[in-house]
PLY file of the C-alpha trace (Angstrom):
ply
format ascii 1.0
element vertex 73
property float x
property float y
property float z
element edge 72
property int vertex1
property int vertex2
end_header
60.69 118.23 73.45
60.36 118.84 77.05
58.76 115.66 78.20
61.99 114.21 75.86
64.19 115.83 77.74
62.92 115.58 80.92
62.22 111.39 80.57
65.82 111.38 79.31
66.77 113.17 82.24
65.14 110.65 84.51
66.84 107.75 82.56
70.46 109.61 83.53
69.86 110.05 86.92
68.56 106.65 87.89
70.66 104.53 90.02
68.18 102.60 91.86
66.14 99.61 90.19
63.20 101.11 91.14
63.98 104.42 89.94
65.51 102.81 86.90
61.83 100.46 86.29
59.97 103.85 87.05
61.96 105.98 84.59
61.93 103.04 81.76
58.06 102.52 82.13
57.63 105.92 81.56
59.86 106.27 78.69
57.06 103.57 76.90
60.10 100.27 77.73
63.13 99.56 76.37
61.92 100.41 72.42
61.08 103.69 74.07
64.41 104.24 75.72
66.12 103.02 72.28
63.91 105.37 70.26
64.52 108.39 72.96
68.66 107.96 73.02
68.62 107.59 69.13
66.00 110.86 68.74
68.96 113.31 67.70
66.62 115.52 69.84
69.80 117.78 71.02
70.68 118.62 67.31
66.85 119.20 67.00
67.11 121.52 69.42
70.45 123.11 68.80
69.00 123.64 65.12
65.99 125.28 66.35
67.89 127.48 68.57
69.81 128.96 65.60
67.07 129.51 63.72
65.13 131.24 65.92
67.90 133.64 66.57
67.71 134.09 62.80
63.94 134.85 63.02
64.96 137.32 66.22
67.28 139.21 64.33
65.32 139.35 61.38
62.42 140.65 63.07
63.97 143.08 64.98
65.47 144.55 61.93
61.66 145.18 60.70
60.44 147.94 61.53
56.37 148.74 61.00
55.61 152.15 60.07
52.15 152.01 61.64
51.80 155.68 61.22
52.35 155.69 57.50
50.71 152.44 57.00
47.80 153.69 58.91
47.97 157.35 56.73
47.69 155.24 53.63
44.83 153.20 54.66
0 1
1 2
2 3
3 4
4 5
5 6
6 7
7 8
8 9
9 10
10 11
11 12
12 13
13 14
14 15
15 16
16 17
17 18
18 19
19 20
20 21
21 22
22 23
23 24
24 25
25 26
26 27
27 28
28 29
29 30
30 31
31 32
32 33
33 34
34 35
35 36
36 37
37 38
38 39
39 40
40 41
41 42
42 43
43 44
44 45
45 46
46 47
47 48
48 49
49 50
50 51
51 52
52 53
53 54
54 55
55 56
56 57
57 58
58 59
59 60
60 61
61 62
62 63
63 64
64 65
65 66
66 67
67 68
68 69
69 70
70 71
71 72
């Protein structure tokens, strides 16, 4: 996702024609450029974001007793 991002990035910011030819060769050409503003990638990420606050909270909220677990053993 960041090589996505940071080809799309390139895309935005070119103004020149060579900067332009640079940025769309290394997006893979035009299909490439099509495929990377149709990716969705932003939701992607905005999705992944959420959940991993999810797995954040969840995790901090479990606590290991190591000393009990380790008394048991």
């Amino acid at each position: 996702m960041e090589r996505r991002t940071d080809t799309a990035e390139a895309l935005a910011a070119a103004e020149t024609l060579p900067e332009a030819t640079k940025a769309v060769h290394e997006a893979g050409g035009l299909d490439g450029v099509r495929t990377l503003a149709d990716a969705g990638d932003e939701a992607q990420l905005r999705h992944l974001a959420r959940r991993a606050r999810r797995l954040a909270d969840r995790r901090a909220g479990a606590t290991i007793p190591v000393e009990t677990l380790a008394a048991l053993a």
